[in-house]
N, CA, C and O atoms as a GROMACS GRO file, in nm:
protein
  368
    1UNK      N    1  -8.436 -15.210   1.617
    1UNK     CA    2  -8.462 -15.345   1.573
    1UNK      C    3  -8.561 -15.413   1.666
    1UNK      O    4  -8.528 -15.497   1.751
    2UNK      N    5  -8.704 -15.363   1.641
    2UNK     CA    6  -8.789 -15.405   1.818
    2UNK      C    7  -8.870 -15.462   1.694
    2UNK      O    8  -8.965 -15.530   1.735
    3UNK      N    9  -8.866 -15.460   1.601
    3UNK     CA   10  -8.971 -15.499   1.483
    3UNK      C   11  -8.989 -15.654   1.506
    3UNK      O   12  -8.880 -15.709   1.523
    4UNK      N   13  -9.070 -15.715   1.510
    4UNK     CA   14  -9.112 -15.901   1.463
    4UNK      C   15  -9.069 -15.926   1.307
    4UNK      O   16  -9.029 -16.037   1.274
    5UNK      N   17  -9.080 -15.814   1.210
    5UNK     CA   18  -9.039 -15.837   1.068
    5UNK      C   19  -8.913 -15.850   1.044
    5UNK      O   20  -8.857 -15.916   0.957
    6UNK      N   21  -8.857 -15.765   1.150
    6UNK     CA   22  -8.696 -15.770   1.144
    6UNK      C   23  -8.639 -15.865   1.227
    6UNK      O   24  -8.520 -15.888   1.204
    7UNK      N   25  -8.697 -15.934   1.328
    7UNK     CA   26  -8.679 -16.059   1.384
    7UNK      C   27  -8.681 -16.167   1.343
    7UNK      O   28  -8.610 -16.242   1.410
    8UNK      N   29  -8.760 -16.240   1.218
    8UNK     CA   30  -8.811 -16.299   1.209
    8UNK      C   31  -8.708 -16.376   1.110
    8UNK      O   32  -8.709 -16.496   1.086
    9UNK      N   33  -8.597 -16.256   1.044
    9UNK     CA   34  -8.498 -16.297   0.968
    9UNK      C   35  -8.439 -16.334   1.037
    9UNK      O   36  -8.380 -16.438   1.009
   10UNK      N   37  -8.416 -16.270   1.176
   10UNK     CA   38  -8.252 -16.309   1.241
   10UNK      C   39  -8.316 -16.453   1.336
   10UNK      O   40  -8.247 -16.537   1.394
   11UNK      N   41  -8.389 -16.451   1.332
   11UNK     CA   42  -8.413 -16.582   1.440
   11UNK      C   43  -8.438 -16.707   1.302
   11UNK      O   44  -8.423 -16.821   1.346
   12UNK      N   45  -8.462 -16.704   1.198
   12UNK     CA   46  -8.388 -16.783   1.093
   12UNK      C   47  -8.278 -16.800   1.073
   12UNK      O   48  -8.222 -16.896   1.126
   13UNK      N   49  -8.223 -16.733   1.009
   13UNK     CA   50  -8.066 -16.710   0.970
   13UNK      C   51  -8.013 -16.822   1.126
   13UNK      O   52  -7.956 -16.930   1.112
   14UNK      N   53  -8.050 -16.758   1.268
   14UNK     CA   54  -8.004 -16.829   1.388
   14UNK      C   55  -8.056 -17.007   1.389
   14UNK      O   56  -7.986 -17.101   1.425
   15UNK      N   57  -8.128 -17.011   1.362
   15UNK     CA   58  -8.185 -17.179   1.338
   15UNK      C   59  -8.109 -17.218   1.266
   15UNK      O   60  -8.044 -17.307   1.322
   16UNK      N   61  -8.062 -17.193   1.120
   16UNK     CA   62  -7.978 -17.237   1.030
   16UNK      C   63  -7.857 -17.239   1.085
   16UNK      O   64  -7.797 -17.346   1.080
   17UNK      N   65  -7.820 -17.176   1.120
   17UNK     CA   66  -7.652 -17.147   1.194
   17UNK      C   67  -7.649 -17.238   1.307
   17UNK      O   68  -7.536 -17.274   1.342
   18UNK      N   69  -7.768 -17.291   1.385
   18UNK     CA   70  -7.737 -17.376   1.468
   18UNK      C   71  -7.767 -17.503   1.411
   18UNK      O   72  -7.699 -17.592   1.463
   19UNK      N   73  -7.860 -17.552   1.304
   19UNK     CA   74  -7.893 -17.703   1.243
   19UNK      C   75  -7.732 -17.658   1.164
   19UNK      O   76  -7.653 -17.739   1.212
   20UNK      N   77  -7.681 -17.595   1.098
   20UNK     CA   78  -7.547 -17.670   1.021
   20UNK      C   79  -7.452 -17.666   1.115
   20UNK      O   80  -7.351 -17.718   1.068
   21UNK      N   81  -7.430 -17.620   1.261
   21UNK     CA   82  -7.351 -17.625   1.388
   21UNK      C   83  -7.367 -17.796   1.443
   21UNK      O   84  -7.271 -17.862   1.481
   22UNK      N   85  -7.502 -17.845   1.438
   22UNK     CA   86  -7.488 -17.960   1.474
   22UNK      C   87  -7.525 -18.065   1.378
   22UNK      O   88  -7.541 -18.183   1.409
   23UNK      N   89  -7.533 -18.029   1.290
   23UNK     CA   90  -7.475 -18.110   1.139
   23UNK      C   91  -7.333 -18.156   1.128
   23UNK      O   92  -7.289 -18.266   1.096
   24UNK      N   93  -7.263 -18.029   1.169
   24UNK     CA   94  -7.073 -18.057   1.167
   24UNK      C   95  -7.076 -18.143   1.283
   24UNK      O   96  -6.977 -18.212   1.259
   25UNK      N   97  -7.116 -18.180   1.378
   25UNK     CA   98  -7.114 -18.213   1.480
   25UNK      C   99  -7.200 -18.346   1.555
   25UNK      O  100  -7.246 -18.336   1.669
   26UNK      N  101  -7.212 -18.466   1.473
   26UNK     CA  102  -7.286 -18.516   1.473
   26UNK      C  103  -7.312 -18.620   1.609
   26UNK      O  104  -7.221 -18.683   1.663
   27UNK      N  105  -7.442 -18.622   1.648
   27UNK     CA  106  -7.447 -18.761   1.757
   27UNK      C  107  -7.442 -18.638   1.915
   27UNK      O  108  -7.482 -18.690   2.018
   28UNK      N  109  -7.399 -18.502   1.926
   28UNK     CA  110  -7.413 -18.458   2.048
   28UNK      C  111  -7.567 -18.432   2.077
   28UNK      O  112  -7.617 -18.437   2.189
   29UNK      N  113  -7.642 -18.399   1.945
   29UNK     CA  114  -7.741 -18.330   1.995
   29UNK      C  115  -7.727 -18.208   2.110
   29UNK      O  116  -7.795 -18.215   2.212
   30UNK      N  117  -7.655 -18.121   2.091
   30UNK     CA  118  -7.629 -18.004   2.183
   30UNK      C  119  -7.652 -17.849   2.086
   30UNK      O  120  -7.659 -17.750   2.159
   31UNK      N  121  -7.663 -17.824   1.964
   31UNK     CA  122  -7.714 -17.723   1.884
   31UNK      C  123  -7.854 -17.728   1.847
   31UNK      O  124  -7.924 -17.629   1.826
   32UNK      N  125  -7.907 -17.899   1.839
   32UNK     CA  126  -7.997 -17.860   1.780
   32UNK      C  127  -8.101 -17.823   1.828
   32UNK      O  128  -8.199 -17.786   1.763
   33UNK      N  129  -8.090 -17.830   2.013
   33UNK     CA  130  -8.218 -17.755   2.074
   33UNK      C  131  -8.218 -17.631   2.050
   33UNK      O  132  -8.335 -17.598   2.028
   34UNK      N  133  -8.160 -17.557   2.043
   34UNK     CA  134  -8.108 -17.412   1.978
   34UNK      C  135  -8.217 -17.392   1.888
   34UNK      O  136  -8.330 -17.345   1.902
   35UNK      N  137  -8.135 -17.455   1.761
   35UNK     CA  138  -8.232 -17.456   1.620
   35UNK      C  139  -8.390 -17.455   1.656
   35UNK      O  140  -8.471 -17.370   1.618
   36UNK      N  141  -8.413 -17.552   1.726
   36UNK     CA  142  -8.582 -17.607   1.746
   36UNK      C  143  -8.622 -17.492   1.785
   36UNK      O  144  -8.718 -17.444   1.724
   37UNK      N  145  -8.543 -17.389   1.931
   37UNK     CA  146  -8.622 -17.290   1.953
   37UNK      C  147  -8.611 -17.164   1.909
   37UNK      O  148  -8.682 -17.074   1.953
   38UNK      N  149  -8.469 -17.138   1.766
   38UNK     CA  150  -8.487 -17.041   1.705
   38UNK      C  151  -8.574 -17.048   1.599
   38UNK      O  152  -8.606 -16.935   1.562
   39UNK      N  153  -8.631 -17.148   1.528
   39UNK     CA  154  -8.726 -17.202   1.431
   39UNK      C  155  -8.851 -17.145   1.503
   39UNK      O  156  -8.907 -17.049   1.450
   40UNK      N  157  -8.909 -17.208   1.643
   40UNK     CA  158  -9.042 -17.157   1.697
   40UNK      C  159  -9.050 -17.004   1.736
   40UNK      O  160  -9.162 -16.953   1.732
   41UNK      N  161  -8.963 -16.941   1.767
   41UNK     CA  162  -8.950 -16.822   1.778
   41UNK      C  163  -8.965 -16.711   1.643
   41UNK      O  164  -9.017 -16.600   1.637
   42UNK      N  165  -8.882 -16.808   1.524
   42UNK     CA  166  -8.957 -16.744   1.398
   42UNK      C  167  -9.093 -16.721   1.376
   42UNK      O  168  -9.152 -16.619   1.342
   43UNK      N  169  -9.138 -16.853   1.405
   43UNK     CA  170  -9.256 -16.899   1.381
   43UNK      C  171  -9.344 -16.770   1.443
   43UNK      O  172  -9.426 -16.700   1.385
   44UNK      N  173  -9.298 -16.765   1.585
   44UNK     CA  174  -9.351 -16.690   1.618
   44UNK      C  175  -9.374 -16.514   1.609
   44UNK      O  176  -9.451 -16.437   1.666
   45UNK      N  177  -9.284 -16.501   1.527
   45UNK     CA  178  -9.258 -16.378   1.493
   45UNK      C  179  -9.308 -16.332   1.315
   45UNK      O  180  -9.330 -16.220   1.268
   46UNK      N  181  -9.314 -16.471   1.249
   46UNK     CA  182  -9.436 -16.452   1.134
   46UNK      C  183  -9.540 -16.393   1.151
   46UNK      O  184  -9.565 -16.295   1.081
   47UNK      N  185  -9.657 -16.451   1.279
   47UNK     CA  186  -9.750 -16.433   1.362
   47UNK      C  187  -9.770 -16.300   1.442
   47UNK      O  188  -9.859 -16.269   1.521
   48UNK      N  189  -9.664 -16.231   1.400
   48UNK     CA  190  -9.666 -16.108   1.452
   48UNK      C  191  -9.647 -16.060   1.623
   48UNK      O  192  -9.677 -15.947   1.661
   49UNK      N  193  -9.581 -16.192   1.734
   49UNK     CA  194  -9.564 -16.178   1.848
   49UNK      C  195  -9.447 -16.063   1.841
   49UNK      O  196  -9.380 -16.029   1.744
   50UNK      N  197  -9.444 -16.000   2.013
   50UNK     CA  198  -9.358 -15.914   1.977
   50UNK      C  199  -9.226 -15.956   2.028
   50UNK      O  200  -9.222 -16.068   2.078
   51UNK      N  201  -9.123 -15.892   2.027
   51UNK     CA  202  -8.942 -15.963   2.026
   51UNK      C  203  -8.936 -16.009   2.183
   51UNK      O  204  -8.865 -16.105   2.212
   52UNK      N  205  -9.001 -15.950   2.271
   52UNK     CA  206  -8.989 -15.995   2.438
   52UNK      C  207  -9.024 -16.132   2.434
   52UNK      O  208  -8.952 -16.220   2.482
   53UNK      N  209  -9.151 -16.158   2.368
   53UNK     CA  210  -9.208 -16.284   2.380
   53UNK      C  211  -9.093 -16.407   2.309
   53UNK      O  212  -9.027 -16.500   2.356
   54UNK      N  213  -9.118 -16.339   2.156
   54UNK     CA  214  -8.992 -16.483   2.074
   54UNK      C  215  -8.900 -16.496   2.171
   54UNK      O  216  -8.854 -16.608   2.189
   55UNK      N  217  -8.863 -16.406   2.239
   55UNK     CA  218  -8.706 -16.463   2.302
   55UNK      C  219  -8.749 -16.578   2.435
   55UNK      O  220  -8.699 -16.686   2.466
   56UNK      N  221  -8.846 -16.510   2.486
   56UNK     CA  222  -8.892 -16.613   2.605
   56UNK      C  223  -8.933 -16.734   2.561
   56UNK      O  224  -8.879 -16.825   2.623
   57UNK      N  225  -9.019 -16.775   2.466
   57UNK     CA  226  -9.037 -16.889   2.408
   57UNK      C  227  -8.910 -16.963   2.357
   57UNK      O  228  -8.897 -17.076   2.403
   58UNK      N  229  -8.807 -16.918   2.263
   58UNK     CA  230  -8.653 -16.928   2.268
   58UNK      C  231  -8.625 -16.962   2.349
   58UNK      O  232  -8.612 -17.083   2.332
   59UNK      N  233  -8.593 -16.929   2.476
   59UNK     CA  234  -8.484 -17.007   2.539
   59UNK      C  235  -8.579 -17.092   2.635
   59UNK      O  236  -8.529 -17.186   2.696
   60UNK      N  237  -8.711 -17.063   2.651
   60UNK     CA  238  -8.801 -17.199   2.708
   60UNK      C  239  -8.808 -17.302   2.612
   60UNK      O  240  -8.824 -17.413   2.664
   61UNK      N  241  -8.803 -17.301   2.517
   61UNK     CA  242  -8.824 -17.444   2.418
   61UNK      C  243  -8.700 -17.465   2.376
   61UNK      O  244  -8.668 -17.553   2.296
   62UNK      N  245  -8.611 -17.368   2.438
   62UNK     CA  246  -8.456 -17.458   2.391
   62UNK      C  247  -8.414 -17.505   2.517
   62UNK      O  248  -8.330 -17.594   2.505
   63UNK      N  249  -8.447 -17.472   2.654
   63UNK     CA  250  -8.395 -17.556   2.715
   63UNK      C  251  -8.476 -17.711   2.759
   63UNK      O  252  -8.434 -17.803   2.830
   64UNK      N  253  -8.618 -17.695   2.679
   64UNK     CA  254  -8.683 -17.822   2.706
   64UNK      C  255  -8.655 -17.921   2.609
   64UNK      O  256  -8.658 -18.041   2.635
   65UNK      N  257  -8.631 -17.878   2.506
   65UNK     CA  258  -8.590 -17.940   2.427
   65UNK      C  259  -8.406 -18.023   2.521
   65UNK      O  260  -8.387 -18.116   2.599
   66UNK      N  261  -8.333 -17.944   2.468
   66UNK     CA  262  -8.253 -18.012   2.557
   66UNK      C  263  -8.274 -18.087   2.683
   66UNK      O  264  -8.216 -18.193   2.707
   67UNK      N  265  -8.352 -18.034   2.756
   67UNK     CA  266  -8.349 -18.163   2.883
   67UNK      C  267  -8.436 -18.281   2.748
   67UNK      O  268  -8.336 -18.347   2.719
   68UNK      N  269  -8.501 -18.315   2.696
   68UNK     CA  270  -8.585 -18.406   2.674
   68UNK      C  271  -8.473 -18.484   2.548
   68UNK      O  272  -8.464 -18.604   2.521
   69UNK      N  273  -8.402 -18.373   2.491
   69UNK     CA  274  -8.269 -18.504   2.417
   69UNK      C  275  -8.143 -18.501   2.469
   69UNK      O  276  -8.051 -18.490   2.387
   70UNK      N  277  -8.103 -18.511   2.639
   70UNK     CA  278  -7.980 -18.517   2.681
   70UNK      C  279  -7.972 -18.675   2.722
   70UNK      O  280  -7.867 -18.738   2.737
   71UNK      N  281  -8.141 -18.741   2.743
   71UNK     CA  282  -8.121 -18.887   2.797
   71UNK      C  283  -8.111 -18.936   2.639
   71UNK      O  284  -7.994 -18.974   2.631
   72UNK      N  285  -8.167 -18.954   2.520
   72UNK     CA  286  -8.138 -18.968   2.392
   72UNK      C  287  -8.008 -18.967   2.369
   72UNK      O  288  -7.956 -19.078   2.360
   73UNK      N  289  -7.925 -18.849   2.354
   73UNK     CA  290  -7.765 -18.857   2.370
   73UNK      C  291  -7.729 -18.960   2.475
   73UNK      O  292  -7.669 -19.059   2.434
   74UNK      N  293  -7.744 -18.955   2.546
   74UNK     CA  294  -7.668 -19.040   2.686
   74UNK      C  295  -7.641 -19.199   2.645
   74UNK      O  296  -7.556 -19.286   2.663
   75UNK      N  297  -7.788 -19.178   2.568
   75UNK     CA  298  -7.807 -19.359   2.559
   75UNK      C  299  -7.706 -19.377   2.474
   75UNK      O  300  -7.601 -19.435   2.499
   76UNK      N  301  -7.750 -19.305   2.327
   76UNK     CA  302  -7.639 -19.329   2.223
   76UNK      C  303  -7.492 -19.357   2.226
   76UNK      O  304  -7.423 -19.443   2.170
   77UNK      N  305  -7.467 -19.271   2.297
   77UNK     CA  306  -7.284 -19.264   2.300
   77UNK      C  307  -7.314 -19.360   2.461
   77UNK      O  308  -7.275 -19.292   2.556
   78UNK      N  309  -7.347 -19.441   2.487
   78UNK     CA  310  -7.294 -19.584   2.630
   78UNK      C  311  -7.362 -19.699   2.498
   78UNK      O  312  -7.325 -19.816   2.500
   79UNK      N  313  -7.429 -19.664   2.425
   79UNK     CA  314  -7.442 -19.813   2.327
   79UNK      C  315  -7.317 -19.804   2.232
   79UNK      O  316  -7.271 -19.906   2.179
   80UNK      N  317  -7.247 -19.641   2.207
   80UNK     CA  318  -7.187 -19.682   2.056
   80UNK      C  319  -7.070 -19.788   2.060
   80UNK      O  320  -7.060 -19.848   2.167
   81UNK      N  321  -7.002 -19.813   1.984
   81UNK     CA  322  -6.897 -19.896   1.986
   81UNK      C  323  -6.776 -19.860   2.011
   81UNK      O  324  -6.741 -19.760   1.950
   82UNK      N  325  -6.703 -19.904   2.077
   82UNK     CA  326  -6.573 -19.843   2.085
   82UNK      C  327  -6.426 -19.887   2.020
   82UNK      O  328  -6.346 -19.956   2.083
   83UNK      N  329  -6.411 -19.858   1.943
   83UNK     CA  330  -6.329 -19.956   1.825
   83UNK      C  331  -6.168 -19.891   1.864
   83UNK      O  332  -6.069 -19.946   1.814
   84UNK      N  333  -6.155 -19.794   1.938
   84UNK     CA  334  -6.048 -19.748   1.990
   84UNK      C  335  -5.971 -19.679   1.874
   84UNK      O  336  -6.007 -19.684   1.756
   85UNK      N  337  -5.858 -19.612   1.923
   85UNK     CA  338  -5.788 -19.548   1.815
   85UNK      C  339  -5.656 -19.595   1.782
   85UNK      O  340  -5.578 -19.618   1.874
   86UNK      N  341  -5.622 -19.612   1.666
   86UNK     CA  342  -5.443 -19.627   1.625
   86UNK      C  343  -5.448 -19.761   1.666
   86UNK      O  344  -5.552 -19.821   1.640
   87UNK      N  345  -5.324 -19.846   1.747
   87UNK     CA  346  -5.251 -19.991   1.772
   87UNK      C  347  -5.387 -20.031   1.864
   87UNK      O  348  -5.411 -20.152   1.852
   88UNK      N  349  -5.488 -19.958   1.957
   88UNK     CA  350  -5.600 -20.009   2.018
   88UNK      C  351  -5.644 -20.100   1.962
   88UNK      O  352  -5.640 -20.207   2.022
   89UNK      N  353  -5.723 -20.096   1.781
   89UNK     CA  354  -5.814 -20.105   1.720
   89UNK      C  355  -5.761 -20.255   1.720
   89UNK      O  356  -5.850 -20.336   1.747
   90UNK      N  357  -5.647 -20.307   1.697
   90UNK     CA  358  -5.566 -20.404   1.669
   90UNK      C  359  -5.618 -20.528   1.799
   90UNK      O  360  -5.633 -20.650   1.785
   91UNK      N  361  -5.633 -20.463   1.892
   91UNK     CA  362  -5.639 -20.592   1.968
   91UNK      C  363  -5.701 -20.688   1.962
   91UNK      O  364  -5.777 -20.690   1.865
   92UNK      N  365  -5.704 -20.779   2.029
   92UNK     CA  366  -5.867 -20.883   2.023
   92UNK      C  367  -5.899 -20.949   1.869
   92UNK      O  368  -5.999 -21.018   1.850
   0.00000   0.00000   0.00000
């Protein structure tokens, strides 16, 4: 399996599996850098790069991706609201 043709499925199929991972999962932003860099790694494997490379681009554009939406998350969840759970919600 050293093929780019035969890569090119599984590093799809892997993007999808990680955008509906953080679909179920909404507001972490923690799958979908995944997705972003199994998508470019397809990309790159349309293009005919070979499997050493997709993977290095993979986990370099998935972990930049993540550093660049962990302050994005951060902000979100210290703005969201906190409405508390069960007899909490009640107060005030």
């Amino acid at each position: 399996m050293d093929s780019p043709e035969q890569w090119r499925w599984v590093w799809i199929v892997t993007a999808a599996v990680f955008a509906v991972g953080e679909m179920s999962t909404p507001g972490s932003f923690f799958m979908a850098p995944f997705a972003v860099g199994a998508l470019v790694a397809a990309a790159l494997s349309f293009a005919g790069v070979s499997v050493a490379a997709s993977w290095v681009v993979c986990i370099v554009v998935s972990i930049g991706t993540l550093a660049a939406m962990r302050p994005l998350a951060r902000r979100l969840d210290r703005d969201a609201l906190d409405h508390g759970v069960g007899a909490r919600r009640l107060t005030g």
